[in-house]
mmCIF file of the N, C-alpha and C atoms, coordinates in Angstrom:
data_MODEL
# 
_entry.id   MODEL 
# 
loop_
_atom_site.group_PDB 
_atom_site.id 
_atom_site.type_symbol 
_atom_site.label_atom_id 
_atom_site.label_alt_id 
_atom_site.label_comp_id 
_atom_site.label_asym_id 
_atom_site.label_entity_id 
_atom_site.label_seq_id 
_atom_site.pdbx_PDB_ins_code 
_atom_site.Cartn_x 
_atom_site.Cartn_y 
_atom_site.Cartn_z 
_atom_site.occupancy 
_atom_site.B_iso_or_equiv 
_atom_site.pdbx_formal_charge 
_atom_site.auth_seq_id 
_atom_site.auth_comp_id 
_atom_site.auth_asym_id 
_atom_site.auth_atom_id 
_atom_site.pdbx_PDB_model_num 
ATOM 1   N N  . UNK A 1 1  ? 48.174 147.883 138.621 1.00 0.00 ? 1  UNK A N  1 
ATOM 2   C CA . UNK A 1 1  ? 48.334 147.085 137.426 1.00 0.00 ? 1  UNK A CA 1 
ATOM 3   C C  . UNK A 1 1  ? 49.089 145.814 137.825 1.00 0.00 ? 1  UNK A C  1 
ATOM 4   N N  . UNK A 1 2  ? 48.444 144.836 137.433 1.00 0.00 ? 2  UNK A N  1 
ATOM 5   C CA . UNK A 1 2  ? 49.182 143.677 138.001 1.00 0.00 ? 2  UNK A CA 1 
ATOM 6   C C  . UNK A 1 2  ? 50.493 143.146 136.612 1.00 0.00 ? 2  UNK A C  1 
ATOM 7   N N  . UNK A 1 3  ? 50.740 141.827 136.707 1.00 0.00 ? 3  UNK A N  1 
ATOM 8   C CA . UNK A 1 3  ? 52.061 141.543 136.080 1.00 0.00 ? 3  UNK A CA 1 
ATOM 9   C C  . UNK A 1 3  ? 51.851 141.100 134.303 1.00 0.00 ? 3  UNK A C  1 
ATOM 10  N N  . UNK A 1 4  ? 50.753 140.426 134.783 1.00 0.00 ? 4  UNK A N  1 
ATOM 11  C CA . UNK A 1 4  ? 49.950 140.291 133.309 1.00 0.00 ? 4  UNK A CA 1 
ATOM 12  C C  . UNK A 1 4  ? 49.137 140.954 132.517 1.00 0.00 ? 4  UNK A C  1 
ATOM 13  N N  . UNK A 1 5  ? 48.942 142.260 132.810 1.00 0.00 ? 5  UNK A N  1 
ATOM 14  C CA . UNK A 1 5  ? 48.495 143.887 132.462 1.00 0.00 ? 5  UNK A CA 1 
ATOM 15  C C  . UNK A 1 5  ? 50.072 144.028 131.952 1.00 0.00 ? 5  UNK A C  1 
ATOM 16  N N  . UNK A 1 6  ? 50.801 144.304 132.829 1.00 0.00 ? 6  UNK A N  1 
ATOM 17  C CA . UNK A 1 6  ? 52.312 145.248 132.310 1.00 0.00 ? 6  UNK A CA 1 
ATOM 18  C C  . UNK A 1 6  ? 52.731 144.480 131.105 1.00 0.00 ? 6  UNK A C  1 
ATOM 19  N N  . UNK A 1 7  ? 52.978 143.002 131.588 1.00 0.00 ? 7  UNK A N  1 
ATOM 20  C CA . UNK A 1 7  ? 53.537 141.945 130.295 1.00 0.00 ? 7  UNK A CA 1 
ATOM 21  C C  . UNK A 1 7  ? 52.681 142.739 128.811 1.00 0.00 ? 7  UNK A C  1 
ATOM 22  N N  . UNK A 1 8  ? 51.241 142.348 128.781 1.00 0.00 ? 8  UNK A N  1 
ATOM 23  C CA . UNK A 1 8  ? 50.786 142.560 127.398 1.00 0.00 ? 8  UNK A CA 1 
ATOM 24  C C  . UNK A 1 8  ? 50.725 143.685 127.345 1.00 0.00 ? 8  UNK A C  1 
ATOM 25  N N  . UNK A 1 9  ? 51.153 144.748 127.980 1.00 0.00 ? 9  UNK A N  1 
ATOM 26  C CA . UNK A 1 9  ? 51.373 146.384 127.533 1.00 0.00 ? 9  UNK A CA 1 
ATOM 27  C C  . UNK A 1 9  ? 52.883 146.674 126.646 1.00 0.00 ? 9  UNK A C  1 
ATOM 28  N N  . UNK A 1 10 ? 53.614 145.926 127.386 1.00 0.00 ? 10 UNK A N  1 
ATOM 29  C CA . UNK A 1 10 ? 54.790 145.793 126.622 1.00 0.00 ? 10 UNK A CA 1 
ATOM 30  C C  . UNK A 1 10 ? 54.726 145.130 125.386 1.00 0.00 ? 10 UNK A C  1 
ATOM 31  N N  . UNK A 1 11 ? 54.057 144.047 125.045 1.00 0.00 ? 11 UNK A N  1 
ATOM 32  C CA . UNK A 1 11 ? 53.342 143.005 123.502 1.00 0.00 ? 11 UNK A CA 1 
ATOM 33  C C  . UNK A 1 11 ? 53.134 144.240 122.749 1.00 0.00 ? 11 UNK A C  1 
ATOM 34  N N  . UNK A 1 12 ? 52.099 144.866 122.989 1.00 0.00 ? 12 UNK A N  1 
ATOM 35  C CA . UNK A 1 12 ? 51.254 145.671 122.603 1.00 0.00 ? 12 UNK A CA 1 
ATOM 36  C C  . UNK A 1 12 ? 52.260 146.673 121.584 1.00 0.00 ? 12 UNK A C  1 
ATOM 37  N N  . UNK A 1 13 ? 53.021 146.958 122.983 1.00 0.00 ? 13 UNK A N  1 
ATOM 38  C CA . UNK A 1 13 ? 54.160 148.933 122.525 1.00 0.00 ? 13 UNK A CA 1 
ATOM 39  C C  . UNK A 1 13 ? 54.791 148.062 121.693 1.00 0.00 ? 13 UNK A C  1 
ATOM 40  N N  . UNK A 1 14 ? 55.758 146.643 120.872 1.00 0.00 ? 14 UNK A N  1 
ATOM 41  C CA . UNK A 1 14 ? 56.563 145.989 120.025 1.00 0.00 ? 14 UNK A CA 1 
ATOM 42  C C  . UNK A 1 14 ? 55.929 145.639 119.255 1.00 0.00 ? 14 UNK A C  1 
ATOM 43  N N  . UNK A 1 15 ? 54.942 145.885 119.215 1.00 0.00 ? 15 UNK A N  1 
ATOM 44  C CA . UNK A 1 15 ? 54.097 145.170 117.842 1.00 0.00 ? 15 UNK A CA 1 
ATOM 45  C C  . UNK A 1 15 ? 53.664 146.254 117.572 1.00 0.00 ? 15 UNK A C  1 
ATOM 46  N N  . UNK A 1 16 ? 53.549 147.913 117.809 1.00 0.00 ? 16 UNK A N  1 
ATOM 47  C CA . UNK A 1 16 ? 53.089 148.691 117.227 1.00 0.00 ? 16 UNK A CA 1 
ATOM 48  C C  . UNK A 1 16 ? 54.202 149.030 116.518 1.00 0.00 ? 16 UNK A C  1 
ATOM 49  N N  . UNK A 1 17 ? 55.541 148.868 117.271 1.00 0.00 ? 17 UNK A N  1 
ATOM 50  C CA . UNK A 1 17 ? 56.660 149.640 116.654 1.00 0.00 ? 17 UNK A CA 1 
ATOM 51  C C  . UNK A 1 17 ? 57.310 148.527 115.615 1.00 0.00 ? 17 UNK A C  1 
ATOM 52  N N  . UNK A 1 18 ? 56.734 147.780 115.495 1.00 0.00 ? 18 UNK A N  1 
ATOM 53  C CA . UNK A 1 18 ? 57.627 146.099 114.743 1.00 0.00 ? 18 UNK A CA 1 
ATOM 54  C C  . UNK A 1 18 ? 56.446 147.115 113.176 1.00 0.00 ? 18 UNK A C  1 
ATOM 55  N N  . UNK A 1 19 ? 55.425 147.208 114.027 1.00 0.00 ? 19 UNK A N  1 
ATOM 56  C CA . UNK A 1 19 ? 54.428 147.339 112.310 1.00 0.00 ? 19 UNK A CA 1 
ATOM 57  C C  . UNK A 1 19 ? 55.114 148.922 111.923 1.00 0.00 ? 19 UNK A C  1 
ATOM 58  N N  . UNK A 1 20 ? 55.331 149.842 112.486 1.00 0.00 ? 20 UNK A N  1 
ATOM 59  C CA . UNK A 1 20 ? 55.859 151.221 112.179 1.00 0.00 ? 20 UNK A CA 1 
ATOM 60  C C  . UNK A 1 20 ? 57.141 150.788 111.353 1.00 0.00 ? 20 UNK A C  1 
ATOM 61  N N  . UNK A 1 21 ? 58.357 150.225 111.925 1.00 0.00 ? 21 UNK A N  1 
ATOM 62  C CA . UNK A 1 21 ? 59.051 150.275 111.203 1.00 0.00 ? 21 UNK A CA 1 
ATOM 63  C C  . UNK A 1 21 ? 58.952 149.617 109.626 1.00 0.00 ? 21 UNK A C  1 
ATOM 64  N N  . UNK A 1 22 ? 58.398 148.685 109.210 1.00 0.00 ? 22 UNK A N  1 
ATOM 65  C CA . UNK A 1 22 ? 57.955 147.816 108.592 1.00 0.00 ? 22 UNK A CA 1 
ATOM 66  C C  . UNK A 1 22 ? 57.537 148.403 107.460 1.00 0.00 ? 22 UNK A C  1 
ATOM 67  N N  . UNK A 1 23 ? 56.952 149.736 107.925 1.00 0.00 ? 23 UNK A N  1 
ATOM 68  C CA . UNK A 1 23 ? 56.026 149.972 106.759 1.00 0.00 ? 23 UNK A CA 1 
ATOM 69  C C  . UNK A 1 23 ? 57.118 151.200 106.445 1.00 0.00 ? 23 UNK A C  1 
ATOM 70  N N  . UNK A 1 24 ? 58.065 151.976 107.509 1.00 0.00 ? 24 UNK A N  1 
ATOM 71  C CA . UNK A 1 24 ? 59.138 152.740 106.846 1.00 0.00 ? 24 UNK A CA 1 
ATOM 72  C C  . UNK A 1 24 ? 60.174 151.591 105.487 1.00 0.00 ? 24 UNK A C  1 
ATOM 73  N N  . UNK A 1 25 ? 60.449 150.702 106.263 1.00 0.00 ? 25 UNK A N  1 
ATOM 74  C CA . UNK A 1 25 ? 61.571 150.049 105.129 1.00 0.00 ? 25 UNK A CA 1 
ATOM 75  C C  . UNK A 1 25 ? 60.840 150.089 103.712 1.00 0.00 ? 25 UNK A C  1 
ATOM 76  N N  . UNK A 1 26 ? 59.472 149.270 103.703 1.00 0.00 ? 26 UNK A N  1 
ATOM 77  C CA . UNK A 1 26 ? 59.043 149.050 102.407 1.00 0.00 ? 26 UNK A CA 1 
ATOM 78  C C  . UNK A 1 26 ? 58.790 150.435 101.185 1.00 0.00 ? 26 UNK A C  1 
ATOM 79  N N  . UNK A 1 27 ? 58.521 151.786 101.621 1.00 0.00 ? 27 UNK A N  1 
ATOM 80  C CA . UNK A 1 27 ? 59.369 152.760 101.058 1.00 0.00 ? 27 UNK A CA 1 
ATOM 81  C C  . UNK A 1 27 ? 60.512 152.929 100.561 1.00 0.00 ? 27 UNK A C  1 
ATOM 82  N N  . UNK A 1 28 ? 60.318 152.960 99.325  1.00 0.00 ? 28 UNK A N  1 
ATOM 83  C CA . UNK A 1 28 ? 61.675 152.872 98.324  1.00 0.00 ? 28 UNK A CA 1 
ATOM 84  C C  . UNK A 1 28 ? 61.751 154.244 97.203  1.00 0.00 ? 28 UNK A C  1 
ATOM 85  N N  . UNK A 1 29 ? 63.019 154.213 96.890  1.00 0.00 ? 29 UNK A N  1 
ATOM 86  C CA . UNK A 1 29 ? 62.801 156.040 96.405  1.00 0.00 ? 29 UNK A CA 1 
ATOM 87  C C  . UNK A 1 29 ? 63.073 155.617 94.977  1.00 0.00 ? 29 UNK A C  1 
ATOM 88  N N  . UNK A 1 30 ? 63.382 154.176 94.742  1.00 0.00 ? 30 UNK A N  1 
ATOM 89  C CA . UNK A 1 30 ? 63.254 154.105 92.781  1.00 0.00 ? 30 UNK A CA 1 
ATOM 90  C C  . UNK A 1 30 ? 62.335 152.848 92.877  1.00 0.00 ? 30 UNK A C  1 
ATOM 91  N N  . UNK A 1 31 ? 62.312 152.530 91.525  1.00 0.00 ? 31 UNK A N  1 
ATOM 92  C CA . UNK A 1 31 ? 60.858 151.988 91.298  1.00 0.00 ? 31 UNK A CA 1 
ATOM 93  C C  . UNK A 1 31 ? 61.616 150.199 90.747  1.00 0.00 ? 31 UNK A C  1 
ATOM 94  N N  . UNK A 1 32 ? 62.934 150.597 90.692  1.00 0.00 ? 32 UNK A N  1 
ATOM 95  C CA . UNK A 1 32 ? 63.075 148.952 90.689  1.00 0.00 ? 32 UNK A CA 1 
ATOM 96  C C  . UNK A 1 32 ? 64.718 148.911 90.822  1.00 0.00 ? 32 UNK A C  1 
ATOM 97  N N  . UNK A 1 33 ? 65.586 148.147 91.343  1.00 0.00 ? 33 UNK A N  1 
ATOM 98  C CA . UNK A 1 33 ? 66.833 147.933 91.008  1.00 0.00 ? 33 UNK A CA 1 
ATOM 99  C C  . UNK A 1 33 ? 67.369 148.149 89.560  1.00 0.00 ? 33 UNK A C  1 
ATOM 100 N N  . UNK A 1 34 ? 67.194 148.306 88.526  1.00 0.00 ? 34 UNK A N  1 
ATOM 101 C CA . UNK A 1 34 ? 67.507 148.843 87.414  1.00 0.00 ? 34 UNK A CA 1 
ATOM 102 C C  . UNK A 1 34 ? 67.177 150.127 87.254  1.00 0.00 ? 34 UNK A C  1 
ATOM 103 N N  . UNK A 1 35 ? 66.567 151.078 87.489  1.00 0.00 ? 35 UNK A N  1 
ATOM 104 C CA . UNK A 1 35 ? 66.545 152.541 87.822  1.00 0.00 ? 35 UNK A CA 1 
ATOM 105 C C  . UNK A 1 35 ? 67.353 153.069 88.542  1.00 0.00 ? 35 UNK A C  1 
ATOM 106 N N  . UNK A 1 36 ? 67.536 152.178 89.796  1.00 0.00 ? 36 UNK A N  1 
ATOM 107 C CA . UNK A 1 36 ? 68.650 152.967 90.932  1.00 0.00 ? 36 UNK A CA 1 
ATOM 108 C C  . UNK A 1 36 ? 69.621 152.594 90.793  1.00 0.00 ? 36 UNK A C  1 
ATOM 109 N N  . UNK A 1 37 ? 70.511 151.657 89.526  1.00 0.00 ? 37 UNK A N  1 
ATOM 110 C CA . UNK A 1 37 ? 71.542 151.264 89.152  1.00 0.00 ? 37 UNK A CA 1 
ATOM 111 C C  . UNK A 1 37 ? 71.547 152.532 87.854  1.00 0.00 ? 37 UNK A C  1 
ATOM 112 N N  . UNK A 1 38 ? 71.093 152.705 87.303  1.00 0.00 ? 38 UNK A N  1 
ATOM 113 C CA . UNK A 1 38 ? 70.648 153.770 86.055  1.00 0.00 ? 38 UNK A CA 1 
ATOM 114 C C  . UNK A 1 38 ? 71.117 154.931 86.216  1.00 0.00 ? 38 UNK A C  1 
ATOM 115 N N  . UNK A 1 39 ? 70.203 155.380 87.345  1.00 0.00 ? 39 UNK A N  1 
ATOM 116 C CA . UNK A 1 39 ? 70.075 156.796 87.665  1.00 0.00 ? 39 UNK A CA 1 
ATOM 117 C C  . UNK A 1 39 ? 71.389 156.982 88.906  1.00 0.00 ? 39 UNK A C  1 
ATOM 118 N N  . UNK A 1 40 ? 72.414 156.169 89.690  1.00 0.00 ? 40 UNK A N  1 
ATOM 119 C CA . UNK A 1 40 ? 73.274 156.138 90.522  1.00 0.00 ? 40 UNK A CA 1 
ATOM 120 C C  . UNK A 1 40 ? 74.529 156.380 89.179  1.00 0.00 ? 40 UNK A C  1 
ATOM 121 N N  . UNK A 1 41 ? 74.515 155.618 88.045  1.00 0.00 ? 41 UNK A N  1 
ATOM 122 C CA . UNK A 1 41 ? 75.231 155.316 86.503  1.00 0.00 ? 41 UNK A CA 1 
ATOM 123 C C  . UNK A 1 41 ? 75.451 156.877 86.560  1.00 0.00 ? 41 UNK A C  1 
ATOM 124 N N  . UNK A 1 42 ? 74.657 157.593 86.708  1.00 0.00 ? 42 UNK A N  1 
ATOM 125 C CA . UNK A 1 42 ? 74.321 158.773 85.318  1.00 0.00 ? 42 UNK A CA 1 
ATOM 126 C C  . UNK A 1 42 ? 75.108 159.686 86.505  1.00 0.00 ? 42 UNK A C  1 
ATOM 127 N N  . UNK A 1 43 ? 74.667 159.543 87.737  1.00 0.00 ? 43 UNK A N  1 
ATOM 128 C CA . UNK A 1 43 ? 75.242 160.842 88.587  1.00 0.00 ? 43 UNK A CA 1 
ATOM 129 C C  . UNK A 1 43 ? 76.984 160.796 89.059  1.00 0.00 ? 43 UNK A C  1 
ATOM 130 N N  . UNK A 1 44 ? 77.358 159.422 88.762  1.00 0.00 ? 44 UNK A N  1 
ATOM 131 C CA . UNK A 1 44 ? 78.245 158.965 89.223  1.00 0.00 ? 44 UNK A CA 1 
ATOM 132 C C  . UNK A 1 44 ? 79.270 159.176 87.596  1.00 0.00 ? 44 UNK A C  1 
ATOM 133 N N  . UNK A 1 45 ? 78.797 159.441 86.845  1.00 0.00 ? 45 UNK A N  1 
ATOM 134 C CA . UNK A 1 45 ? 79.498 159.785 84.822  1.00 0.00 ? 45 UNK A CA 1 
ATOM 135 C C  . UNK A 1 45 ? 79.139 161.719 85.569  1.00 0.00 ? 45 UNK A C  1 
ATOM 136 N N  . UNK A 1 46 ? 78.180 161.907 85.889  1.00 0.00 ? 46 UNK A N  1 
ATOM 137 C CA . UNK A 1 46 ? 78.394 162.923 85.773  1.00 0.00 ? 46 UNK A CA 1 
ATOM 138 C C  . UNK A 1 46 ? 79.553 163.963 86.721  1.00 0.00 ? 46 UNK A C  1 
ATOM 139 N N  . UNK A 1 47 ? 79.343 163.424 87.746  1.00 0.00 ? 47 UNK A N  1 
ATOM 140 C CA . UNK A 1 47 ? 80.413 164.034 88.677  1.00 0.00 ? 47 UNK A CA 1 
ATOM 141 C C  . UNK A 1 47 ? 81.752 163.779 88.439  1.00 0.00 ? 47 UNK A C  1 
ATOM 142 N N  . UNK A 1 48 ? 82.281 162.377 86.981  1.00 0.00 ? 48 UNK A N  1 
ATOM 143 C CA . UNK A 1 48 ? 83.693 162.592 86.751  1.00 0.00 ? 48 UNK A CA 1 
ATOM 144 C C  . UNK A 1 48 ? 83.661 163.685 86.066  1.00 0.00 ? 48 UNK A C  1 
ATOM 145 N N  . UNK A 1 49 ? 82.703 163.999 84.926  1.00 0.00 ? 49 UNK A N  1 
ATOM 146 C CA . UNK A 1 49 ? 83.056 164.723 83.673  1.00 0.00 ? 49 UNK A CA 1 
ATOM 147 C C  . UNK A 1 49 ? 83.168 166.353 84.613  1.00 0.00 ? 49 UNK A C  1 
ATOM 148 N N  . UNK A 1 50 ? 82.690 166.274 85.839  1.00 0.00 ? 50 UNK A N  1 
ATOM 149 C CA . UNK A 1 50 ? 82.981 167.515 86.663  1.00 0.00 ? 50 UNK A CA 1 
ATOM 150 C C  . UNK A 1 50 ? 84.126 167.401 86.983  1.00 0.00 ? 50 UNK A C  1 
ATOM 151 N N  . UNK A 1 51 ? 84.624 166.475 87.605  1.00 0.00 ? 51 UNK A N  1 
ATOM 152 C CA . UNK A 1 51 ? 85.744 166.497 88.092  1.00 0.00 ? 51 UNK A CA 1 
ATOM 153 C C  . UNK A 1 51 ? 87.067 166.572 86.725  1.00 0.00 ? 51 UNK A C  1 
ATOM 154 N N  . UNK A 1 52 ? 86.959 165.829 85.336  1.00 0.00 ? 52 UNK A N  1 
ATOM 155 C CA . UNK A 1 52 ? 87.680 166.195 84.640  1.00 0.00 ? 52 UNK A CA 1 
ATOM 156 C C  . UNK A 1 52 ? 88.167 167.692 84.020  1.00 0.00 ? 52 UNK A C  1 
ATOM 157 N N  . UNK A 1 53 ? 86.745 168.067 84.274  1.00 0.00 ? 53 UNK A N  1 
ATOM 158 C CA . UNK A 1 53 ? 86.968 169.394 83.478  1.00 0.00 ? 53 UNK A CA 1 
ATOM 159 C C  . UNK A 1 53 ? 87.289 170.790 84.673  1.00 0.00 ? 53 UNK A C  1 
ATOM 160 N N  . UNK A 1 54 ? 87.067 169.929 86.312  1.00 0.00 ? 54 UNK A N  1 
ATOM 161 C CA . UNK A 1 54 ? 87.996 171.048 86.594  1.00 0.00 ? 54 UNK A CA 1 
ATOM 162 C C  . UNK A 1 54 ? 89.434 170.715 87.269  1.00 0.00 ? 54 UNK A C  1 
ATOM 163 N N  . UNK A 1 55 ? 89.676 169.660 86.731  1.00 0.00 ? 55 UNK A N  1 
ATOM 164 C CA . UNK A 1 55 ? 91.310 169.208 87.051  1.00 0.00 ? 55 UNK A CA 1 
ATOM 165 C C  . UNK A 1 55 ? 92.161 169.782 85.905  1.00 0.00 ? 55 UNK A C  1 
ATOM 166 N N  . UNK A 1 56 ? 91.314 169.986 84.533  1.00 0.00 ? 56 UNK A N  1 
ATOM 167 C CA . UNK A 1 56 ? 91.674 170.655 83.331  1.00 0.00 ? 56 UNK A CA 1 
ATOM 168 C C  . UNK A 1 56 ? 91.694 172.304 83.308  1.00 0.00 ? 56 UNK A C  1 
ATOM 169 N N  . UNK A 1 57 ? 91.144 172.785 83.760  1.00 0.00 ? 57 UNK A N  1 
ATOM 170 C CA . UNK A 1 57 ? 90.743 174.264 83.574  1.00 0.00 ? 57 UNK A CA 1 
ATOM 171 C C  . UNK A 1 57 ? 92.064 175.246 84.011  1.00 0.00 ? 57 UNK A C  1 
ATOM 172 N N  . UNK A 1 58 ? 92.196 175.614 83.397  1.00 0.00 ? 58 UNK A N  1 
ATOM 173 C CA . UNK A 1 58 ? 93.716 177.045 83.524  1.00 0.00 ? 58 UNK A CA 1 
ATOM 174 C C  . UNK A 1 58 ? 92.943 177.769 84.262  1.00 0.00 ? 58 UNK A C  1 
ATOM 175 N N  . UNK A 1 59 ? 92.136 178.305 83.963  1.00 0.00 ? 59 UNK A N  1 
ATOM 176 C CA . UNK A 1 59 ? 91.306 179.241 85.005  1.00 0.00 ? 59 UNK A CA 1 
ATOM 177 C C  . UNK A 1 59 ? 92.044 178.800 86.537  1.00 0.00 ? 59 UNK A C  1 
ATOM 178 N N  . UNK A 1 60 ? 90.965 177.773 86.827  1.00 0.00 ? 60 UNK A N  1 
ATOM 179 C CA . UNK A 1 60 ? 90.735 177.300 88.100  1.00 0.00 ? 60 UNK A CA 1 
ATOM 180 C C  . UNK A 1 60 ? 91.953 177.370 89.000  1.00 0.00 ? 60 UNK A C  1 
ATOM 181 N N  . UNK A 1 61 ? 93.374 177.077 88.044  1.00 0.00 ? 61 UNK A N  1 
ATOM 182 C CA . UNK A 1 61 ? 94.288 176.307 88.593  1.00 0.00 ? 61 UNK A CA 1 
ATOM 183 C C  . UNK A 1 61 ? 95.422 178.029 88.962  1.00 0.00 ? 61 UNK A C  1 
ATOM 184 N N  . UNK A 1 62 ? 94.835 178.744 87.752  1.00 0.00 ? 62 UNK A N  1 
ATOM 185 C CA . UNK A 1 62 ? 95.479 180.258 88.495  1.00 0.00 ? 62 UNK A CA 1 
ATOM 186 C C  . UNK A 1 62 ? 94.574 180.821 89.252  1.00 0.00 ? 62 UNK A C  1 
ATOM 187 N N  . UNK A 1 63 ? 93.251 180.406 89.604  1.00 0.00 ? 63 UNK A N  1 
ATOM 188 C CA . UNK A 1 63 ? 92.585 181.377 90.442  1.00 0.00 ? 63 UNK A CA 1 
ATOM 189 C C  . UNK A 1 63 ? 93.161 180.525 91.888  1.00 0.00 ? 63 UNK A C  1 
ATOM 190 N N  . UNK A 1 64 ? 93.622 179.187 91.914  1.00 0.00 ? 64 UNK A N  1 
ATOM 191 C CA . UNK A 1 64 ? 93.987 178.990 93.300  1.00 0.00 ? 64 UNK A CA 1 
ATOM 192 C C  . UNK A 1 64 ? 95.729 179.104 93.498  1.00 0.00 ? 64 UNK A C  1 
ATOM 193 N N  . UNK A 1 65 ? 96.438 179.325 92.764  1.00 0.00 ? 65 UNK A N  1 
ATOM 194 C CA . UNK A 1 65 ? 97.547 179.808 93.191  1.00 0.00 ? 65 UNK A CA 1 
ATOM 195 C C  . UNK A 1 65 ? 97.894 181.336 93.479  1.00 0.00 ? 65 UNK A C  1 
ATOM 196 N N  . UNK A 1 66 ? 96.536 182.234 92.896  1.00 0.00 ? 66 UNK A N  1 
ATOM 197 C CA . UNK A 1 66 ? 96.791 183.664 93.520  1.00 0.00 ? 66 UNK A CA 1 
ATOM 198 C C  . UNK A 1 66 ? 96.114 183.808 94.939  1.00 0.00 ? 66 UNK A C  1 
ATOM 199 N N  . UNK A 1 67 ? 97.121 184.531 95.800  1.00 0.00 ? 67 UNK A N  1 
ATOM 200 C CA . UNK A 1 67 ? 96.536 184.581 97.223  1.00 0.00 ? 67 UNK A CA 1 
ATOM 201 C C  . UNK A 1 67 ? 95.490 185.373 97.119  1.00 0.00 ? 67 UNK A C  1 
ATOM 202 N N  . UNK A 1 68 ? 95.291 186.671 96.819  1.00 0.00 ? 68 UNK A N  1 
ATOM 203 C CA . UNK A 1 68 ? 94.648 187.967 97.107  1.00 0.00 ? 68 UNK A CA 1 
ATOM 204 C C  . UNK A 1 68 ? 93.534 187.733 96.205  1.00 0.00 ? 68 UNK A C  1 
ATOM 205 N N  . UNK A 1 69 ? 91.961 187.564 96.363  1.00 0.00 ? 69 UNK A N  1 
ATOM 206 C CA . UNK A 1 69 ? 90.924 187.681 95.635  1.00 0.00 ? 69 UNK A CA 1 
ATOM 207 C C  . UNK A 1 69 ? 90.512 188.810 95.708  1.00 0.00 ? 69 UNK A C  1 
ATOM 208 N N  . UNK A 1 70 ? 89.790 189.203 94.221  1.00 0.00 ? 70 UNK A N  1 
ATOM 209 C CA . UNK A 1 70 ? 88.735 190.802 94.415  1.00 0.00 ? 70 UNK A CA 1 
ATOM 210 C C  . UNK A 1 70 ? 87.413 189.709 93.529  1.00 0.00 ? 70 UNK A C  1 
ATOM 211 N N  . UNK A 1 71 ? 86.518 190.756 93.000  1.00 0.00 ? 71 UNK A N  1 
ATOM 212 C CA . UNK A 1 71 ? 85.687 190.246 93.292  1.00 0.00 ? 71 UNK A CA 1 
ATOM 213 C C  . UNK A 1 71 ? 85.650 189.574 91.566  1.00 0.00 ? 71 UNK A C  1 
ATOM 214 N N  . UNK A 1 72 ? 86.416 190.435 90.606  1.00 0.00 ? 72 UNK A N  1 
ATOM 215 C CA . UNK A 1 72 ? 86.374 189.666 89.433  1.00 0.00 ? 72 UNK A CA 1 
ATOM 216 C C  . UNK A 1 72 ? 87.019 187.878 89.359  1.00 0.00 ? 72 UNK A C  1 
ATOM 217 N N  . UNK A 1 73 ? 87.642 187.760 90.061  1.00 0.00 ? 73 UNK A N  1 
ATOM 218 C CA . UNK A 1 73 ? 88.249 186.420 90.539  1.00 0.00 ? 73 UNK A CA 1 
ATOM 219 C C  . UNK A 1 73 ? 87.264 185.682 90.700  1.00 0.00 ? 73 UNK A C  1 
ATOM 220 N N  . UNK A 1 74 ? 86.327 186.044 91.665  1.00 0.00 ? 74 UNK A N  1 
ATOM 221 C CA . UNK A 1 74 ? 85.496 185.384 92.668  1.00 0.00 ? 74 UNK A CA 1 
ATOM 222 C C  . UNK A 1 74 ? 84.203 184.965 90.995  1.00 0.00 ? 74 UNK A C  1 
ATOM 223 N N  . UNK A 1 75 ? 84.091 185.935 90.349  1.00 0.00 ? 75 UNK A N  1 
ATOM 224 C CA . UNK A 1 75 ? 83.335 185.842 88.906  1.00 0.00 ? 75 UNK A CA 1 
ATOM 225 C C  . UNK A 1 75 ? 83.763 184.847 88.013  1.00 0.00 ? 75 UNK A C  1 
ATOM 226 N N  . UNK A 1 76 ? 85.071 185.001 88.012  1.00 0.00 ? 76 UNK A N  1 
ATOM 227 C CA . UNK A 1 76 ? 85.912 184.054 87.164  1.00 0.00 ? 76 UNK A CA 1 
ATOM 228 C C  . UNK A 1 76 ? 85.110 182.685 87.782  1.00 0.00 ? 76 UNK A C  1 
ATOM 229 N N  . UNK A 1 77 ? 85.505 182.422 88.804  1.00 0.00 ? 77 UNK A N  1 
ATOM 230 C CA . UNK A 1 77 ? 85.578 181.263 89.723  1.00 0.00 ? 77 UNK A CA 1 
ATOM 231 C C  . UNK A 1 77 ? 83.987 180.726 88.734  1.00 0.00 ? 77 UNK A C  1 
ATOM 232 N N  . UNK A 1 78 ? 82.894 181.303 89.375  1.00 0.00 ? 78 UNK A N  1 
ATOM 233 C CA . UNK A 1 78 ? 81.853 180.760 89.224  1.00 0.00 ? 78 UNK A CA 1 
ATOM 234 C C  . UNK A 1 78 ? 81.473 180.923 88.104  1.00 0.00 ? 78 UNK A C  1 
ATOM 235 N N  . UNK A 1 79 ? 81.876 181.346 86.789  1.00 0.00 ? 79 UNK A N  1 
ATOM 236 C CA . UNK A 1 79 ? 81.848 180.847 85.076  1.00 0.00 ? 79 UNK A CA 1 
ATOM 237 C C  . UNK A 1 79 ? 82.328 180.029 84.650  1.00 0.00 ? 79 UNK A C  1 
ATOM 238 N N  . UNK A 1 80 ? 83.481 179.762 85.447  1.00 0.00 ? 80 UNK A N  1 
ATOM 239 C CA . UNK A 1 80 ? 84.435 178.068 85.562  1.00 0.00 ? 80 UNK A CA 1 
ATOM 240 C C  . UNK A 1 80 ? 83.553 176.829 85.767  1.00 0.00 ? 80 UNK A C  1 
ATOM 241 N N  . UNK A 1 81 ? 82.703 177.170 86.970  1.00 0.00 ? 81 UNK A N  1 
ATOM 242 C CA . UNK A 1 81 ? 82.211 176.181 87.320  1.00 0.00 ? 81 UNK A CA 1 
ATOM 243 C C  . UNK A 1 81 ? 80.680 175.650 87.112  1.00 0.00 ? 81 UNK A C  1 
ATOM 244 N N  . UNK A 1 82 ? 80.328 176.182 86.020  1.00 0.00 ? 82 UNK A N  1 
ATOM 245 C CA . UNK A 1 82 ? 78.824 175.875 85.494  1.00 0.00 ? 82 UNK A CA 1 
ATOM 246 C C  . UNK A 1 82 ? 79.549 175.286 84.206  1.00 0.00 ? 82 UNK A C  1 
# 
């Protein structure tokens, strides 16, 4: 293979991978900047109102100051947290 074979083999392998990536970016998982501001809104309200209600919970707050779990604890735990 001479030098100008190898050169445009190398053209060749960057322009396949220039078009591969190209067509990964333009894949998008919402359908417009106001959806993924929307739907980021909603998960981001939802994970405080999680987090409020278990910074609130008596439950929660005696199931982690007792050392020794059995398994009604472990029950407690996960009725707390739905």
């Amino acid at each position: 293979m001479n030098k100008k074979q190898f050169l445009n083999t190398y053209k060749k392998i960057d322009a396949m991978n220039q078009r591969e990536t190209a067509s990964t970016e333009k894949a998008s998982l919402y359908r417009s900047e106001y959806d993924e501001r929307l739907i980021k809104d909603f998960h981001y309200a939802k994970f405080q109102k999680n987090l409020d209600n278990a910074q609130k919970s008596e439950i929660l707050k005696e199931l982690l100051e007792k050392e020794n779990w059995d398994e009604t604890d472990t029950k407690k735990l996960l009725e707390s947290l739905r």
